[in-house]
PQR file with spaces between the fields and no chain letter, atoms N, CA, C, O and H, PARSE charges and radii, in Angstrom:
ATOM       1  N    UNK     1      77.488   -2.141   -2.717 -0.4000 1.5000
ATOM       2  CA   UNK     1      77.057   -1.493   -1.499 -0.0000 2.0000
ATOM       3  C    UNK     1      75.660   -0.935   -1.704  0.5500 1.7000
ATOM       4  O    UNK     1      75.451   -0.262   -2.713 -0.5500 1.4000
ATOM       5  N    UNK     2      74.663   -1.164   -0.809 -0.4000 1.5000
ATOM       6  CA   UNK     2      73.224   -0.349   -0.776 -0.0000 2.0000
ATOM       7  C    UNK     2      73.246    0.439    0.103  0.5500 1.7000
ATOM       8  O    UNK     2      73.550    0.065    1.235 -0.5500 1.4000
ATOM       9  H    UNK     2      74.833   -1.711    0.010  0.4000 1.0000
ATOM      10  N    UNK     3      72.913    1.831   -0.178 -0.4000 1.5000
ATOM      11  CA   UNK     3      72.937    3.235    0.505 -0.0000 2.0000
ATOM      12  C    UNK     3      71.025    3.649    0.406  0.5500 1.7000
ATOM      13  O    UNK     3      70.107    3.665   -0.414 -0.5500 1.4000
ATOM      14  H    UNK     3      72.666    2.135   -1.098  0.4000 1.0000
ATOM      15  N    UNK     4      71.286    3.911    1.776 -0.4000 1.5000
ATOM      16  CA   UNK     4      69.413    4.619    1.634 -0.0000 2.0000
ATOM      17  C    UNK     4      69.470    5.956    2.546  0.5500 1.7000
ATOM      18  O    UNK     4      69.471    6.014    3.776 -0.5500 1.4000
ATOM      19  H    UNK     4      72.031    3.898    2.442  0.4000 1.0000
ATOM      20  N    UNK     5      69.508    6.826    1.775 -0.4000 1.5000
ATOM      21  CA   UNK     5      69.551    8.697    2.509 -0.0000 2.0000
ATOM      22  C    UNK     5      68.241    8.848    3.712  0.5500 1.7000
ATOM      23  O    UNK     5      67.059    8.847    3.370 -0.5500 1.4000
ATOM      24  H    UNK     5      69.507    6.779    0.776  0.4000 1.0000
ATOM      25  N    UNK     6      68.517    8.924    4.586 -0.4000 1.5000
ATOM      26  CA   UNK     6      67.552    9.261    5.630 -0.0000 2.0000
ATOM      27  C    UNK     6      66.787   10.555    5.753  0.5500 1.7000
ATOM      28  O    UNK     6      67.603   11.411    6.094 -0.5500 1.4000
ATOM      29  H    UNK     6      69.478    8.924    4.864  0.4000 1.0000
ATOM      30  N    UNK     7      65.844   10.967    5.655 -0.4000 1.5000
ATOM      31  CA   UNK     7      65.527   12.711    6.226 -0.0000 2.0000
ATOM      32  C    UNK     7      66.696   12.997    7.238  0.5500 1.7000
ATOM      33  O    UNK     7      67.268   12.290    8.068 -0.5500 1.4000
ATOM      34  H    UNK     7      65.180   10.271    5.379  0.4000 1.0000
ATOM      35  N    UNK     8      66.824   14.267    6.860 -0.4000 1.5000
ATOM      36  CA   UNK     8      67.692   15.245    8.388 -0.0000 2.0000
ATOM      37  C    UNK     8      66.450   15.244    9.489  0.5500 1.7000
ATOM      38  O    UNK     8      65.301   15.527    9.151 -0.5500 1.4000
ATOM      39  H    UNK     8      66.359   14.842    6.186  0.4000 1.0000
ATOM      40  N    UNK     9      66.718   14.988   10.482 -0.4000 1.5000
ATOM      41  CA   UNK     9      66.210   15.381   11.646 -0.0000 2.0000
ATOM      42  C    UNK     9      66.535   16.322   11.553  0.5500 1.7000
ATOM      43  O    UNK     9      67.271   16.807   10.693 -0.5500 1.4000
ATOM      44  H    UNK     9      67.652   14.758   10.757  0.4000 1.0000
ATOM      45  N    UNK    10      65.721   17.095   13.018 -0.4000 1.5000
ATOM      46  CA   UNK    10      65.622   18.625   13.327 -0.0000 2.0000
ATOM      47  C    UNK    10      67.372   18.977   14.290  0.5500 1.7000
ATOM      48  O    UNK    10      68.192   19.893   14.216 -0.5500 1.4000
ATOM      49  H    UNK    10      65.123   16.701   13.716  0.4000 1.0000
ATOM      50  N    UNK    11      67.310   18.102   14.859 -0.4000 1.5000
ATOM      51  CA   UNK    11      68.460   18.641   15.643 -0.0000 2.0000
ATOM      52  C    UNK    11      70.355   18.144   14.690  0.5500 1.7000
ATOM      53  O    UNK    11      71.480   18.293   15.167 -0.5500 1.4000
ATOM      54  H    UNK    11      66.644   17.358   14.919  0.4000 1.0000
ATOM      55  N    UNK    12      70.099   17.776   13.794 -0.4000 1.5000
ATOM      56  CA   UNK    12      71.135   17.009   12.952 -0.0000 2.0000
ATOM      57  C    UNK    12      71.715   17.590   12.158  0.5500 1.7000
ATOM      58  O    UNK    12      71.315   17.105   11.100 -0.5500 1.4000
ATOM      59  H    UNK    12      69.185   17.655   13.406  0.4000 1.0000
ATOM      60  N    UNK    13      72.612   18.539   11.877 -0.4000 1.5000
ATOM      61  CA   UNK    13      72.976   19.496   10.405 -0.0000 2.0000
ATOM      62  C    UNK    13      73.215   18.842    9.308  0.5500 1.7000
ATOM      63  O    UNK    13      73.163   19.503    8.270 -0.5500 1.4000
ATOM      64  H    UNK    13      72.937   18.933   12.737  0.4000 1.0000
ATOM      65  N    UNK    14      73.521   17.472    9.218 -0.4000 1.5000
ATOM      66  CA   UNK    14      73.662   16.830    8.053 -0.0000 2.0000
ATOM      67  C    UNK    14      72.801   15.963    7.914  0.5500 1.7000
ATOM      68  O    UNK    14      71.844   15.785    8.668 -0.5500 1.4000
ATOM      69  H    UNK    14      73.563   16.936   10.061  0.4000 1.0000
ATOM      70  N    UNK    15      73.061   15.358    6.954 -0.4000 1.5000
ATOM      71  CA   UNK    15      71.849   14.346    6.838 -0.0000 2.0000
ATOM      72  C    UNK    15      72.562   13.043    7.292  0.5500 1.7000
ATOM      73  O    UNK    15      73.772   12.824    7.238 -0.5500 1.4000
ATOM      74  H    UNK    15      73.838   15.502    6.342  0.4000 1.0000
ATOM      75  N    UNK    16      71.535   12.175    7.773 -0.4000 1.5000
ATOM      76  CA   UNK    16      72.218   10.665    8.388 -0.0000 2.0000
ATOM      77  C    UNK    16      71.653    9.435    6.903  0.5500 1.7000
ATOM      78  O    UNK    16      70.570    9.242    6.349 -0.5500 1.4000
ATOM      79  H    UNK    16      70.552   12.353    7.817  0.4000 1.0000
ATOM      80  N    UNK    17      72.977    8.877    6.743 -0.4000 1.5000
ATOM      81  CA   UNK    17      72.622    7.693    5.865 -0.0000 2.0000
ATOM      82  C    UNK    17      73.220    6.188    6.131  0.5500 1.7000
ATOM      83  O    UNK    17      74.403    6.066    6.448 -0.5500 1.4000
ATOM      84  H    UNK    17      73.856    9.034    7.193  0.4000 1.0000
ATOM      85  N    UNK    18      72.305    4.969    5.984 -0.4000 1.5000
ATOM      86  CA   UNK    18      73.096    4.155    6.507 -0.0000 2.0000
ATOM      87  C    UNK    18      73.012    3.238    5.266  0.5500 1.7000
ATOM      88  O    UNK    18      72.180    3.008    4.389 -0.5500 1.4000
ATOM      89  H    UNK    18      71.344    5.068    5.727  0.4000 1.0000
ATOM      90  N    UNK    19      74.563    2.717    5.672 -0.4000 1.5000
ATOM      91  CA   UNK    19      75.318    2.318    4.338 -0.0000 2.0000
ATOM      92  C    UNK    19      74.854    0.642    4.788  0.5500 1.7000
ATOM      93  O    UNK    19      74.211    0.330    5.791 -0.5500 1.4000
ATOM      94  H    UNK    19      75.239    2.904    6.385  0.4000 1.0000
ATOM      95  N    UNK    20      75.307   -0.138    3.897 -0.4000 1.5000
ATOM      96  CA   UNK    20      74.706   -1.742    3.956 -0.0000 2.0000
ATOM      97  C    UNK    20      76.108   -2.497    3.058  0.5500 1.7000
ATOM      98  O    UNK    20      75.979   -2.506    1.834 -0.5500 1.4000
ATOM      99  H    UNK    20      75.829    0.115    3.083  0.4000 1.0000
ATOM     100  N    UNK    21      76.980   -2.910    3.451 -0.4000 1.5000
ATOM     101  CA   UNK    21      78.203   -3.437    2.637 -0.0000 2.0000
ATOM     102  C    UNK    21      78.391   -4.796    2.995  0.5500 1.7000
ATOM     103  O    UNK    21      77.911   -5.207    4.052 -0.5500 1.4000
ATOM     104  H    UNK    21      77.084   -2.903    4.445  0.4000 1.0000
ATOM     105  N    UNK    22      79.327   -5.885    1.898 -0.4000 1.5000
ATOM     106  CA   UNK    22      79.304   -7.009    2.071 -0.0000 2.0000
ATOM     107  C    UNK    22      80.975   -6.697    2.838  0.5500 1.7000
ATOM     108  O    UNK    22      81.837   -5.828    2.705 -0.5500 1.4000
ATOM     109  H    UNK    22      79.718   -5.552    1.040  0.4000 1.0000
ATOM     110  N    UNK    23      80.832   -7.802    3.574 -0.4000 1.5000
ATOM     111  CA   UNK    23      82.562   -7.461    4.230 -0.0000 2.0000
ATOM     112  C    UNK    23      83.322   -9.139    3.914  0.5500 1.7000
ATOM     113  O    UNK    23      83.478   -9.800    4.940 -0.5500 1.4000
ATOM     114  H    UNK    23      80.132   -8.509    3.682  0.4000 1.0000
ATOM     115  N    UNK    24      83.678   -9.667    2.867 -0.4000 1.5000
ATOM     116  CA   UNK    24      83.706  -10.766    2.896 -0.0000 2.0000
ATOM     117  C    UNK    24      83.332  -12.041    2.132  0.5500 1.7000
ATOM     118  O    UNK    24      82.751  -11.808    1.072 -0.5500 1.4000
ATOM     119  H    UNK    24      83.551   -9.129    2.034  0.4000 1.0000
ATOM     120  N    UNK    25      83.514  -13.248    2.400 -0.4000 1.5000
ATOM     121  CA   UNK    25      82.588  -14.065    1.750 -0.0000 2.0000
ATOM     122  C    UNK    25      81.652  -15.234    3.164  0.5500 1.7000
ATOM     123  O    UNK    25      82.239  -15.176    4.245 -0.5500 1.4000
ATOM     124  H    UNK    25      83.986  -13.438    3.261  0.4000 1.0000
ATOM     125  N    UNK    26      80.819  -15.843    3.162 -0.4000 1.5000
ATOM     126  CA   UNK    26      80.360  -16.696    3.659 -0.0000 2.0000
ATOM     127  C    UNK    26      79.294  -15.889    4.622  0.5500 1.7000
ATOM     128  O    UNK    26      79.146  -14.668    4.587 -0.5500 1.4000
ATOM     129  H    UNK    26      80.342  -15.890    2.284  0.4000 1.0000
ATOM     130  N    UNK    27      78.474  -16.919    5.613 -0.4000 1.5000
ATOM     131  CA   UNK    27      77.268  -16.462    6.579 -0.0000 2.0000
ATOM     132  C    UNK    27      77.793  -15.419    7.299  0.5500 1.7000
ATOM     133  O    UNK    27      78.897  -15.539    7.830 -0.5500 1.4000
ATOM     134  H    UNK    27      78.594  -17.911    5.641  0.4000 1.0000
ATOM     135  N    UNK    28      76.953  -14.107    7.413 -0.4000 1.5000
ATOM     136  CA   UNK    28      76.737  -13.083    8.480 -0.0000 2.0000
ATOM     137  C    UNK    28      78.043  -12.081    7.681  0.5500 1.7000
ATOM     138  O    UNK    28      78.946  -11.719    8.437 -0.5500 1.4000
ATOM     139  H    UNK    28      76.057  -14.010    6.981  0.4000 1.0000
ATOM     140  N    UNK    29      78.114  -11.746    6.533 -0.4000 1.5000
ATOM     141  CA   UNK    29      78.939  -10.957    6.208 -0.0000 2.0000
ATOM     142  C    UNK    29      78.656   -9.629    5.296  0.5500 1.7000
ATOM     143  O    UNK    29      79.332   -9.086    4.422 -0.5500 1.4000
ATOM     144  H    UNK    29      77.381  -12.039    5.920  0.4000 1.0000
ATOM     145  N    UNK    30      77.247   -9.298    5.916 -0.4000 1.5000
ATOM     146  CA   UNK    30      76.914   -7.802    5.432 -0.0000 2.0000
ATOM     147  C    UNK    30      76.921   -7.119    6.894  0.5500 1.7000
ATOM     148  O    UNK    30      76.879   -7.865    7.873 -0.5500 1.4000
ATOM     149  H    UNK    30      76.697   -9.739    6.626  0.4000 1.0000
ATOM     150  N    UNK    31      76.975   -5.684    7.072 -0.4000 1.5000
ATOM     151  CA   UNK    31      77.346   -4.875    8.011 -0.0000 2.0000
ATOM     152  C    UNK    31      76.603   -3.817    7.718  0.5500 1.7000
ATOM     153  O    UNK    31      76.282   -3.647    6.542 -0.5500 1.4000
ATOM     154  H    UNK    31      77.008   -5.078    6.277  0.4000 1.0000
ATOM     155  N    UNK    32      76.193   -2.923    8.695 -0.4000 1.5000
ATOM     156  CA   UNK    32      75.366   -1.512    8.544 -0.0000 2.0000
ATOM     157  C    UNK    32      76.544   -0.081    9.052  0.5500 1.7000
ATOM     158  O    UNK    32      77.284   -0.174   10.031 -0.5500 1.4000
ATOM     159  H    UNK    32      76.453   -3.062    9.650  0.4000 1.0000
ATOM     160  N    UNK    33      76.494    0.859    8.365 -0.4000 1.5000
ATOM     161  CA   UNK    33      76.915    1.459    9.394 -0.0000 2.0000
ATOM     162  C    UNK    33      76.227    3.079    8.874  0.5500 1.7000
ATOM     163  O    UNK    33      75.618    3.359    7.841 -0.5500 1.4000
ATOM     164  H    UNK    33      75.892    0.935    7.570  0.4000 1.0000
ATOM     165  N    UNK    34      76.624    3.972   10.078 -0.4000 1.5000
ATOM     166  CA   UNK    34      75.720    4.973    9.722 -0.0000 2.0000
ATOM     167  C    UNK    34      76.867    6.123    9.904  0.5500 1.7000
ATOM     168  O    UNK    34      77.923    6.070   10.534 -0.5500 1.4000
ATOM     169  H    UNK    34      77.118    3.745   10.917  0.4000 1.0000
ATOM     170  N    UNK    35      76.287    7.190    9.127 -0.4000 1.5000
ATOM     171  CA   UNK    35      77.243    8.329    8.796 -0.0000 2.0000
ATOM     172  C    UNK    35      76.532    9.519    8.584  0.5500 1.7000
ATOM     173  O    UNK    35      75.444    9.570    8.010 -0.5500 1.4000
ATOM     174  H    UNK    35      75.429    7.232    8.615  0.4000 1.0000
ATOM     175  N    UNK    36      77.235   10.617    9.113 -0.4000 1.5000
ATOM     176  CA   UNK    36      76.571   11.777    8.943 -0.0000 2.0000
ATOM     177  C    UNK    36      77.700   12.640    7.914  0.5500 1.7000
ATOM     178  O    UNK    36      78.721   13.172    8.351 -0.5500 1.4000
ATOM     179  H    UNK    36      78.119   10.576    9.579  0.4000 1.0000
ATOM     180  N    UNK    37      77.286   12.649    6.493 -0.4000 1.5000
ATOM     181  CA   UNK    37      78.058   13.613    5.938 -0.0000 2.0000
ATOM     182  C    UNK    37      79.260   12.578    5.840  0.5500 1.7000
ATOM     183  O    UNK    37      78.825   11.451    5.604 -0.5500 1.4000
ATOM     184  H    UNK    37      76.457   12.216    6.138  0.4000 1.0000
ATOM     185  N    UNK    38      80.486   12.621    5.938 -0.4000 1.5000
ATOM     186  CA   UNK    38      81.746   11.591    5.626 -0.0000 2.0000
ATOM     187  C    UNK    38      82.156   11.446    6.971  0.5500 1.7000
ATOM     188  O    UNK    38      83.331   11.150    7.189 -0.5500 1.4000
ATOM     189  H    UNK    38      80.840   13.537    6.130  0.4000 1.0000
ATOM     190  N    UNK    39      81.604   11.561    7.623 -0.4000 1.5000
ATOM     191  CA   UNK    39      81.689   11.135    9.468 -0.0000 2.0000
ATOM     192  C    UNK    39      80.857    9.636   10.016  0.5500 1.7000
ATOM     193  O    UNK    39      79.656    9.365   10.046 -0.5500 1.4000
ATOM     194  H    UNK    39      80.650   11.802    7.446  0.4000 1.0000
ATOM     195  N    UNK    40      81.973    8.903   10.384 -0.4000 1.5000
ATOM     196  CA   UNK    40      81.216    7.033   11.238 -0.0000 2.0000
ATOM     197  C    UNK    40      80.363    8.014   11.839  0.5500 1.7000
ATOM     198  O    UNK    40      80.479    9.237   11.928 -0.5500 1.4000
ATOM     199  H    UNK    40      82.948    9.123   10.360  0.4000 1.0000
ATOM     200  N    UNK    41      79.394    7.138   12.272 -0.4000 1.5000
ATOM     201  CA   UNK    41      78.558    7.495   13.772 -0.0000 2.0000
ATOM     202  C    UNK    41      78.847    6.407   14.570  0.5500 1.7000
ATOM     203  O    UNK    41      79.354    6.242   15.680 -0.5500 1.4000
ATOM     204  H    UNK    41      79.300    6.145   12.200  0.4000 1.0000
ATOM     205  N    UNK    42      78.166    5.380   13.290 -0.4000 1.5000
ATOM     206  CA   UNK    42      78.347    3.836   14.301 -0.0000 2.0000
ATOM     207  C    UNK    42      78.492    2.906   12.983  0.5500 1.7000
ATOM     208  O    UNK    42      78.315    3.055   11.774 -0.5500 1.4000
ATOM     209  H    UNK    42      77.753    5.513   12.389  0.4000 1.0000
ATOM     210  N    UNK    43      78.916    1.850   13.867 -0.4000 1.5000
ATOM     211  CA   UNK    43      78.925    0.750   12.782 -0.0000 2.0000
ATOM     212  C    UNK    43      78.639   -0.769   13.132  0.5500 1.7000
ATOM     213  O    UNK    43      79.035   -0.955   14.283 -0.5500 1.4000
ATOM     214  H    UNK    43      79.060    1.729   14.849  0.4000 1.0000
ATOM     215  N    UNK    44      78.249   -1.618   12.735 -0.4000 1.5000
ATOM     216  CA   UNK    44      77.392   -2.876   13.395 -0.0000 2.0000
ATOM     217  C    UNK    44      78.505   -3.710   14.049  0.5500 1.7000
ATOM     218  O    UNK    44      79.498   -4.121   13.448 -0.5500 1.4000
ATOM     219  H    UNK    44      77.928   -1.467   11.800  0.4000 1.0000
ATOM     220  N    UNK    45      78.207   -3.931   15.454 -0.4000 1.5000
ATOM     221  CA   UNK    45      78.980   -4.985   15.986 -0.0000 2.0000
ATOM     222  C    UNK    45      79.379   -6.844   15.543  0.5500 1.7000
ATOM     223  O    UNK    45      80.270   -7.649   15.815 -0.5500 1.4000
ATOM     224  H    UNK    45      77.401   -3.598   15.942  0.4000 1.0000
ATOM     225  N    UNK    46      78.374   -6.829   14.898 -0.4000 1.5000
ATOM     226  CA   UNK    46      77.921   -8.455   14.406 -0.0000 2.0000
ATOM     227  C    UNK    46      77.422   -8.217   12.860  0.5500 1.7000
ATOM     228  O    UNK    46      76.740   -7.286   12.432 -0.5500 1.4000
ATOM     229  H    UNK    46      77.651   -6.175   14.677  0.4000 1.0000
ATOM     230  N    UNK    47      78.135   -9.684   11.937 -0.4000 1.5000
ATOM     231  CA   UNK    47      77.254   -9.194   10.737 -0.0000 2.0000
ATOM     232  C    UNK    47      75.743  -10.012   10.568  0.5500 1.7000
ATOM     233  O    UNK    47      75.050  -10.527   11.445 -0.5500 1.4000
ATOM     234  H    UNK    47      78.689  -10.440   12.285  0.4000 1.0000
ATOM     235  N    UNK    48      75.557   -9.934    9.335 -0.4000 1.5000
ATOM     236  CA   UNK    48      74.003  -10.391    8.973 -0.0000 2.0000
ATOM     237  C    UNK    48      74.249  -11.540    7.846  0.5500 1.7000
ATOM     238  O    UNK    48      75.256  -11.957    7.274 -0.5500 1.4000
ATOM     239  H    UNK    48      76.120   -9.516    8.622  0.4000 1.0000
ATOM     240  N    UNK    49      72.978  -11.833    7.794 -0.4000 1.5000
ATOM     241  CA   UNK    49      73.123  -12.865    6.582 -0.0000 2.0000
ATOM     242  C    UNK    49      73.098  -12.371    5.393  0.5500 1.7000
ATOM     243  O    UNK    49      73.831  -12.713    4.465 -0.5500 1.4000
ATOM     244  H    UNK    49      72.160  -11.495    8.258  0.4000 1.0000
ATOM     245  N    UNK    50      71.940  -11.237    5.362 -0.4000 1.5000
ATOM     246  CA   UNK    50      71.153  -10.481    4.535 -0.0000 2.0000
ATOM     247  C    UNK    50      71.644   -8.861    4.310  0.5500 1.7000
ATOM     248  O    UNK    50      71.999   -8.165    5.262 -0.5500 1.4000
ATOM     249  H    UNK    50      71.345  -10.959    6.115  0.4000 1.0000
ATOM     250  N    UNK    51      71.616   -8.479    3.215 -0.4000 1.5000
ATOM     251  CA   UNK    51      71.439   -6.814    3.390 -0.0000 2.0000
ATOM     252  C    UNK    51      70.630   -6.578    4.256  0.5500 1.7000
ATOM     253  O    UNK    51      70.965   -6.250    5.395 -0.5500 1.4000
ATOM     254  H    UNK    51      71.328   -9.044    2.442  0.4000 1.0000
ATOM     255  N    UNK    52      69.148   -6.732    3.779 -0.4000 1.5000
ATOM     256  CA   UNK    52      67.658   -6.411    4.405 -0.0000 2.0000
ATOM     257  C    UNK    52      67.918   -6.322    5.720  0.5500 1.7000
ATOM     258  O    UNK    52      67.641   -5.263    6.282 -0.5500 1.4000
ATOM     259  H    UNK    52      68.877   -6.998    2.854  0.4000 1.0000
ATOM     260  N    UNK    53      68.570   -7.543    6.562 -0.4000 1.5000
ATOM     261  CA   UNK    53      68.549   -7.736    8.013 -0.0000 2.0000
ATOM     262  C    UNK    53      69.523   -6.672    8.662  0.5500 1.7000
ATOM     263  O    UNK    53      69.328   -6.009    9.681 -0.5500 1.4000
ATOM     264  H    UNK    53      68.795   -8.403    6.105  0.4000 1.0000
ATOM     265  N    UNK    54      70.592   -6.674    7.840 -0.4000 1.5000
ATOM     266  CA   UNK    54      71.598   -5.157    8.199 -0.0000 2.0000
ATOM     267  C    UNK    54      71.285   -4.110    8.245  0.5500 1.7000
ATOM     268  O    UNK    54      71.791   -3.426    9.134 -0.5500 1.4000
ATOM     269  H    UNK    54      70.750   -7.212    7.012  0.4000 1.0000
ATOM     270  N    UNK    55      70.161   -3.391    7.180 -0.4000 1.5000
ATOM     271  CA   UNK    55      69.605   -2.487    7.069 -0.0000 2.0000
ATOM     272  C    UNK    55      68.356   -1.935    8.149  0.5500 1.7000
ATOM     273  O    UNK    55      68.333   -0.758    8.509 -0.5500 1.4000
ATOM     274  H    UNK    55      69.750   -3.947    6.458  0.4000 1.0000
ATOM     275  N    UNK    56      67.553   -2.722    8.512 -0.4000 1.5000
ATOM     276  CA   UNK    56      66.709   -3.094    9.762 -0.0000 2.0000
ATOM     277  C    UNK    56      67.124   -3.023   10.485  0.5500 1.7000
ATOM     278  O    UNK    56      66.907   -1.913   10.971 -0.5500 1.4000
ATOM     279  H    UNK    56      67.572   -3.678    8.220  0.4000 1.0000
ATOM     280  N    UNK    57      68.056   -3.881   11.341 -0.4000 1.5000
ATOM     281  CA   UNK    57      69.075   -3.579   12.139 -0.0000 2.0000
ATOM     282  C    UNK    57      69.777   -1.844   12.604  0.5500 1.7000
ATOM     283  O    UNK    57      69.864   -1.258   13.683 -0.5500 1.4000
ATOM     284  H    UNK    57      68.231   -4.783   10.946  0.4000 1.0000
ATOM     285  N    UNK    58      70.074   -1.568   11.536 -0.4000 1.5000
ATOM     286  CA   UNK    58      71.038   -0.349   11.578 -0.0000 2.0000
ATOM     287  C    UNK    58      70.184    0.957   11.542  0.5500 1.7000
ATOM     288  O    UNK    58      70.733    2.059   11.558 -0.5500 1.4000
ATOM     289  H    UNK    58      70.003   -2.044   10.660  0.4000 1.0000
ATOM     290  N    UNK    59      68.355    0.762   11.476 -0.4000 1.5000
ATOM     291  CA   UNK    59      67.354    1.720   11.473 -0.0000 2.0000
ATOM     292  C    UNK    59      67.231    1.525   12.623  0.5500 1.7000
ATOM     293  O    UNK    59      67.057    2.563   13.261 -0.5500 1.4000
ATOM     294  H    UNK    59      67.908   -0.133   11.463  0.4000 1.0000
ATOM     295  N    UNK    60      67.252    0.166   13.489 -0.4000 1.5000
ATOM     296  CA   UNK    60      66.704    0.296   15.144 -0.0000 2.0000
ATOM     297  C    UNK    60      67.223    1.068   15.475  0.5500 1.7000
ATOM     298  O    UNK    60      66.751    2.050   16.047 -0.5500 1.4000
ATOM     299  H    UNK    60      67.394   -0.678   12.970  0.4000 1.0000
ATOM     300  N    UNK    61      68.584    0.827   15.168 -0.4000 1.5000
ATOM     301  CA   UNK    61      69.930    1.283   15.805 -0.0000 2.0000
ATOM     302  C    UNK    61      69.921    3.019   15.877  0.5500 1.7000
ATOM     303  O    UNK    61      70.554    3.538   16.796 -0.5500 1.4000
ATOM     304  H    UNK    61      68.968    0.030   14.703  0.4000 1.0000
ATOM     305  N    UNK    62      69.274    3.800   14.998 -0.4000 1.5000
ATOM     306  CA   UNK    62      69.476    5.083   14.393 -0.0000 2.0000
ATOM     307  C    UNK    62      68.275    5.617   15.268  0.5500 1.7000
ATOM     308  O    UNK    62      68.182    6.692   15.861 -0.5500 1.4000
ATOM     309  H    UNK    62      68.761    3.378   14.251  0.4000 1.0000
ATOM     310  N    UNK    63      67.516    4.726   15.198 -0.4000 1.5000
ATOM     311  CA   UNK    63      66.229    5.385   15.742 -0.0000 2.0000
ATOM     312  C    UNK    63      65.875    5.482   17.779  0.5500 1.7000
ATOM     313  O    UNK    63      65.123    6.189   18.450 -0.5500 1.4000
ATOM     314  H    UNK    63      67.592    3.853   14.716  0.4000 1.0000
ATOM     315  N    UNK    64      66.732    4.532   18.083 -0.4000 1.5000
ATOM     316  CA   UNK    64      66.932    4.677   19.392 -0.0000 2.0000
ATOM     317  C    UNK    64      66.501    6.353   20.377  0.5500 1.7000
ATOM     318  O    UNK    64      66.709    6.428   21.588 -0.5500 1.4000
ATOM     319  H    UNK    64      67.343    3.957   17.538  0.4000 1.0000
């Protein structure tokens, strides 16, 4: 699993991190999901090919 700790935003009491996991074997089977503290927020509807692309993905996603 690749984990990358985000800054806390101002309005956020915990910190947000989004996780990058393989779910599987074969095409599109890494996933993003994001968590505040041991709390889902969200988690990727579709997988990826790539970590990288999951991870990208799951920053749009955060940054909305």
């Amino acid at each position: 699993m690749l984990a990358k700790q985000l800054r806390p935003m101002q309005d956020l009491p915990e910190p947000v991190e989004i996780r990058v996991s393989k779910e599987g074997s074969g095409r599109n089977s890494w996933r993003w999901s994001i968590w505040r503290g041991t709390t889902l927020v969200s988690r990727a509807a579709q997988g990826f090919s790539g970590a990288e692309a999951a991870y990208e993905d799951g920053r749009r996603v955060l940054n909305r």
